[in-house]
C-alpha positions as CSV (number, residue, x, y, z in Angstrom):
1,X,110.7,164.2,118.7
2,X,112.5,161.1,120.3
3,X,110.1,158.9,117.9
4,X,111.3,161.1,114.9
5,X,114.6,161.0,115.5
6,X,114.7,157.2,116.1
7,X,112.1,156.5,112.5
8,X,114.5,158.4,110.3
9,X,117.9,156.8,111.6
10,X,116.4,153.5,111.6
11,X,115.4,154.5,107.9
12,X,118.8,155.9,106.9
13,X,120.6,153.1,108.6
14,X,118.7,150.5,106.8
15,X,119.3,152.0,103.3
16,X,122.9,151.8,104.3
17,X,122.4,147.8,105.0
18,X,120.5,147.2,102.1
19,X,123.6,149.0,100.0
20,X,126.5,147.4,101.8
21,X,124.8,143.9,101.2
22,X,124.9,144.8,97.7
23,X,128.4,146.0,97.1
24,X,128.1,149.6,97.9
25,X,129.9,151.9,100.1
26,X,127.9,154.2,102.4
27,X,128.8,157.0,104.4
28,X,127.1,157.9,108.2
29,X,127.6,161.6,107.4
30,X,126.0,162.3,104.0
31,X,129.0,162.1,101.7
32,X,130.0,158.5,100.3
33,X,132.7,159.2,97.9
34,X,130.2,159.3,95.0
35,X,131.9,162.7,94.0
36,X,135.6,161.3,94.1
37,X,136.7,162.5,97.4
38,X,136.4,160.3,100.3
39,X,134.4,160.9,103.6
40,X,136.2,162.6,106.2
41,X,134.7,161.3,108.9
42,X,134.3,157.0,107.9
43,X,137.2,157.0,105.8
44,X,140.3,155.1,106.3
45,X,139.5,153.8,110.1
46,X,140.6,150.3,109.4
47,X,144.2,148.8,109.3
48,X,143.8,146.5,106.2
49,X,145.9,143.8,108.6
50,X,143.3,144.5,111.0
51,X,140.2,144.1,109.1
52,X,141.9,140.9,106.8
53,X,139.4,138.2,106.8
54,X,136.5,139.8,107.9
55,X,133.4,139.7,105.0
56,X,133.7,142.6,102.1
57,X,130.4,143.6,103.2
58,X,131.2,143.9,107.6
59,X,133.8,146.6,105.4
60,X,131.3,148.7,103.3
61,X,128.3,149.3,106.3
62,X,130.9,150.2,108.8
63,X,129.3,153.8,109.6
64,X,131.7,155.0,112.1
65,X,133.7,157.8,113.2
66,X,136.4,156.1,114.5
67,X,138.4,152.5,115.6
68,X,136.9,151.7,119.1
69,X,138.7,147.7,118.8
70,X,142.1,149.3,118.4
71,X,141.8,151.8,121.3
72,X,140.2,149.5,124.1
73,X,142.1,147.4,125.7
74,X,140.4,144.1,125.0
75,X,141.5,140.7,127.1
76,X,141.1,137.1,126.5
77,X,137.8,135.8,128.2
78,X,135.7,139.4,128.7
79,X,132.4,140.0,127.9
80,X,131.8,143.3,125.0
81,X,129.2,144.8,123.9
82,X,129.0,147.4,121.0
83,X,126.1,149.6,121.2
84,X,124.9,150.0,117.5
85,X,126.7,147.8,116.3
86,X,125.4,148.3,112.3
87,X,126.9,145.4,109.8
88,X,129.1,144.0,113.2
89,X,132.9,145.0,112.3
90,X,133.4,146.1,115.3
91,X,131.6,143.0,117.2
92,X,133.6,140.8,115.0
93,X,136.9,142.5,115.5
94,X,135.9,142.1,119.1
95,X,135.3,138.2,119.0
96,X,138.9,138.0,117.6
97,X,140.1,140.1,120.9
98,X,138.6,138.2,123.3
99,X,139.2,135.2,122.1
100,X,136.5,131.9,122.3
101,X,136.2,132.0,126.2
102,X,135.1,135.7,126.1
103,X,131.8,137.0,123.9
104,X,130.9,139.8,122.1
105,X,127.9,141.4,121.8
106,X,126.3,144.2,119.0
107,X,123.1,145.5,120.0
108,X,120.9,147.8,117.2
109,X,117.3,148.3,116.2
110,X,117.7,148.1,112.1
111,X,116.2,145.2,111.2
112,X,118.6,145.4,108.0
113,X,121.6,146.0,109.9
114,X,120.6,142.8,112.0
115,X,120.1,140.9,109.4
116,X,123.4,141.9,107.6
117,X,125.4,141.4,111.0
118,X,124.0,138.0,111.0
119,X,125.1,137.3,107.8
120,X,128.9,138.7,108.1
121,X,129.0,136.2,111.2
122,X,128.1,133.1,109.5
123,X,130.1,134.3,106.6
124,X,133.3,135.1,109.3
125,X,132.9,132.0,111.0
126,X,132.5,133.6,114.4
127,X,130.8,131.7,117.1
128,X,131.1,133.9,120.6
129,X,129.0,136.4,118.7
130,X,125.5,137.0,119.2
131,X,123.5,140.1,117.9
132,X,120.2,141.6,119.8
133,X,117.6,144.0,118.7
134,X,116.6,146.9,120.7
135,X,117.5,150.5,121.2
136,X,121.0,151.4,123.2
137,X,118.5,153.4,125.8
138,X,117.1,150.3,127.1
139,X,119.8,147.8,126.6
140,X,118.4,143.9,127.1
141,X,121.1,142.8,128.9
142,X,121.4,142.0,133.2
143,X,122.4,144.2,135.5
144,X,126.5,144.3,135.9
145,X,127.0,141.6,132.9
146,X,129.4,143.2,130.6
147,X,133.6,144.1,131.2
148,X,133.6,146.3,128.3
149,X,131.2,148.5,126.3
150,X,132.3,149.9,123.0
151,X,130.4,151.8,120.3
152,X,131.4,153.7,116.9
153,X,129.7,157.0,116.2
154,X,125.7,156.0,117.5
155,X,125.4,157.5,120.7
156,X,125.6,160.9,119.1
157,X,122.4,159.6,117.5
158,X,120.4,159.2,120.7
159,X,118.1,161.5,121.4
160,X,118.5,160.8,125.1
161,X,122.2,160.0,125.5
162,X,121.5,160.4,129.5
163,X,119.6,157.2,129.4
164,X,121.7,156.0,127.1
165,X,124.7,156.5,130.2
166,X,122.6,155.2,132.6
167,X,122.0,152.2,130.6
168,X,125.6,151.5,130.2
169,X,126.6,152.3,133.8
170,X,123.8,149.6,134.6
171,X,125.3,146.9,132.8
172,X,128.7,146.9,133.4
173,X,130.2,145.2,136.0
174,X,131.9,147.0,138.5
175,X,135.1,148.2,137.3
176,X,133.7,147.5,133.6
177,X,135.2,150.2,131.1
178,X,133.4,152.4,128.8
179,X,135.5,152.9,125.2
180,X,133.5,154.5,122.8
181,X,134.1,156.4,119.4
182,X,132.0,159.4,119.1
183,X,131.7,162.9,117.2
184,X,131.9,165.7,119.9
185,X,131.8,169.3,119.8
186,X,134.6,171.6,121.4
187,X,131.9,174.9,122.0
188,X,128.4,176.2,120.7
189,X,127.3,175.8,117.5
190,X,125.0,177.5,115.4
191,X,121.1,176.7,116.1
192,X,120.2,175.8,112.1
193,X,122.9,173.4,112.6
194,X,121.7,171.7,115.2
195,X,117.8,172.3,114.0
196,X,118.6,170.0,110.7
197,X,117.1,166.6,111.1
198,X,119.5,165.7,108.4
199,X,122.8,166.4,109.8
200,X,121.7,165.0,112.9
201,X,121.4,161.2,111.2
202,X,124.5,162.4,109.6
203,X,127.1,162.0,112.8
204,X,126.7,165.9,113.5
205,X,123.5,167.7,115.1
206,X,123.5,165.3,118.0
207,X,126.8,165.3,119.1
208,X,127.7,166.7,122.6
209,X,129.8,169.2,123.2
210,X,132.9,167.8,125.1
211,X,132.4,169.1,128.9
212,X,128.9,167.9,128.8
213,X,129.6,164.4,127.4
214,X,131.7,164.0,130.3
215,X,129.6,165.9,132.8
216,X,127.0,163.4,132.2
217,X,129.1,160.2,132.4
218,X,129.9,161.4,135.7
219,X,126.3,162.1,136.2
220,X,125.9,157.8,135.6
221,X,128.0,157.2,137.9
222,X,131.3,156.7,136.1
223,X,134.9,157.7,137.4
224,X,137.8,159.9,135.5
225,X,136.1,160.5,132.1
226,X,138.3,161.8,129.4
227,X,137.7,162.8,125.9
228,X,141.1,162.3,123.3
229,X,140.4,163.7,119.6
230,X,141.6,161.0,117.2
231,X,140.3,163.8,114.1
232,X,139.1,167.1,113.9
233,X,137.4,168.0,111.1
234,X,137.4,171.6,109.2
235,X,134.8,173.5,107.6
236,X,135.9,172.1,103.8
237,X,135.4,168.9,105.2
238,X,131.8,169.6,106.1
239,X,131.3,171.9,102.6
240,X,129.1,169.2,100.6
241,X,126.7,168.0,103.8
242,X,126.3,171.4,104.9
243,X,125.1,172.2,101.4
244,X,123.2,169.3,100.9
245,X,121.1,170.7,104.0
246,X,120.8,173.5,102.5
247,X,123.3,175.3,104.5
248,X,125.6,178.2,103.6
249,X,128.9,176.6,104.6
250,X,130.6,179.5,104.2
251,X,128.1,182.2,106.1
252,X,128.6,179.7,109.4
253,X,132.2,178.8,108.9
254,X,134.1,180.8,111.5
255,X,131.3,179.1,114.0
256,X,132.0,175.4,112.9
257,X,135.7,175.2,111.7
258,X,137.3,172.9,113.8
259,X,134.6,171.9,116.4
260,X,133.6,168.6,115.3
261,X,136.1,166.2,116.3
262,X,135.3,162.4,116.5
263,X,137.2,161.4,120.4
264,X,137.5,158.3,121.8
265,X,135.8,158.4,125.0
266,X,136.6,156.3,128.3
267,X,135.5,156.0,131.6
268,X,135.1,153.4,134.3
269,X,132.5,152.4,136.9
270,X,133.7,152.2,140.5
271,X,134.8,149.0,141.5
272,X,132.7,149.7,144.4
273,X,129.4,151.3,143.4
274,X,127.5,152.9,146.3
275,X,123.6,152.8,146.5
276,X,123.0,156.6,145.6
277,X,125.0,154.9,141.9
278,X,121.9,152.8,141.7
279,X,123.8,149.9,141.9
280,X,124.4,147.6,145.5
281,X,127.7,147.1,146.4
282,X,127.0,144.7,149.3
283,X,124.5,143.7,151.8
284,X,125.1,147.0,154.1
285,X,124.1,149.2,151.4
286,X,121.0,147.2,150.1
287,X,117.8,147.0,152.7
């Protein structure tokens, strides 16, 4: 299942590459604004100000459900890293935060999204980049070598966001701060929603409902989760993708009508991290 789920978004997510390279918008959720209404969910999450400069084509393969760079508190000098970080708006809006004594990081496993990152970097001018391949469950970073971690609408993607948790608890430093953007759930949902394979590479089958998300951060290891809707999105917004997966949108939409919201997420790993973390804080808690 884990194997599936990982094949078809790496073969979604490098359609969308392959489109934004050449001009074209795309959507993470199924509906790009081919049918003259835009996509509720990756529409509109940019300032223009805030996005001035960057490549035309960072713009069209940002996939996300929200603005994770204009949320987290980003300082001169720290080290970020966005996990999935597609056609890198997110690590280049980053770079400009931190300035050139900090670095920014985008981690993903699309070849085509690497390759298109790359690209917007050269084409941004942006040196205190640097893009890796690999899968945000097994990040290939050190231990405790990251201030910040960011990401935009991936993790509900994972198929095993508790890894995925642990992974991040492991390499921040202590005190390091988790800011994510991510489609959440506020209660159950119907099972043929969560069954279609479709929806879930579309931003919705895999996101966690809202106590659990932060039941499990706490579960890494991080301190004082919260969860703050920045949209909450209603059944009409959903009416084409649900249909498109051959859904009945409106036979299931008094289950589904306003409990997909994207949130921005935050939490923070102790300053002091005991051993039963995973983490050693000190010689007296190491052997």
């Amino acid at each position: 299942m884990t194997d599936t789920i990982k094949d078809i978004v790496r073969e979604k997510y490098g359609q969308a590459a392959l489109r934004a390279g050449a001009g074209k918008g795309s959507s993470c959720c199924g509906g790009s604004d081919c049918c003259g209404s835009p996509d509720p969910i990756t529409s509109d999450l940019y300032e223009a100000a805030q996005v001035s400069g960057l490549p035309a084509a960072a713009v069209l393969a940002s996939l996300g459900c929200g603005n994770p760079t204009a949320l987290a508190s980003l300082e001169p000098g720290q080290v970020v890293l966005d996990l999935g970080s597609g056609g890198g708006i997110d690590v280049l809006l980053s770079a400009r935060r931190v300035g050139p004594t900090g670095k920014a990081y985008g981690l993903d496993m699309t070849d085509e999204m690497l390759a298109l990152a790359r690209r917007n970097q050269a084409a941004a001018g942006v040196s205190n980049v640097e893009f890796l391949k690999g899968d945000i469950e097994h990040i290939p970073l050190p231990d405790a070598s990251v201030d910040v971690i960011i990401s935009n609408c991936v993790i509900n993607l994972a198929a095993d966001k508790r890894k995925v948790f642990a992974e991040a608890f492991r390499v921040l430093k202590p005190g390091g701060r988790f800011a994510v953007s991510d489609v959440v759930v506020r209660g159950e949902v119907p099972e043929a929603v969560r069954r279609s394979m479709e929806l879930w590479v579309g931003c919705v089958a895999g996101a966690l409902e809202e106590r659990q998300f932060e039941a499990w951060l706490r579960e890494a290891g991080f301190e004082e989760p919260t969860l703050e809707p920045t949209r909450v999105y209603r059944v009409e917004d959903a009416r084409q993708f649900l249909s498109d997966a051959g859904l009945d949108p409106d036979a299931i939409a008094d289950d589904i009508d306003g409990k997909f919201m994207a949130a921005f997420v935050r939490a923070t790993k102790p300053a002091q991290v005991s051993a039963a973390a995973g983490s050693c804080c000190g010689p007296d808690c190491c052997p």
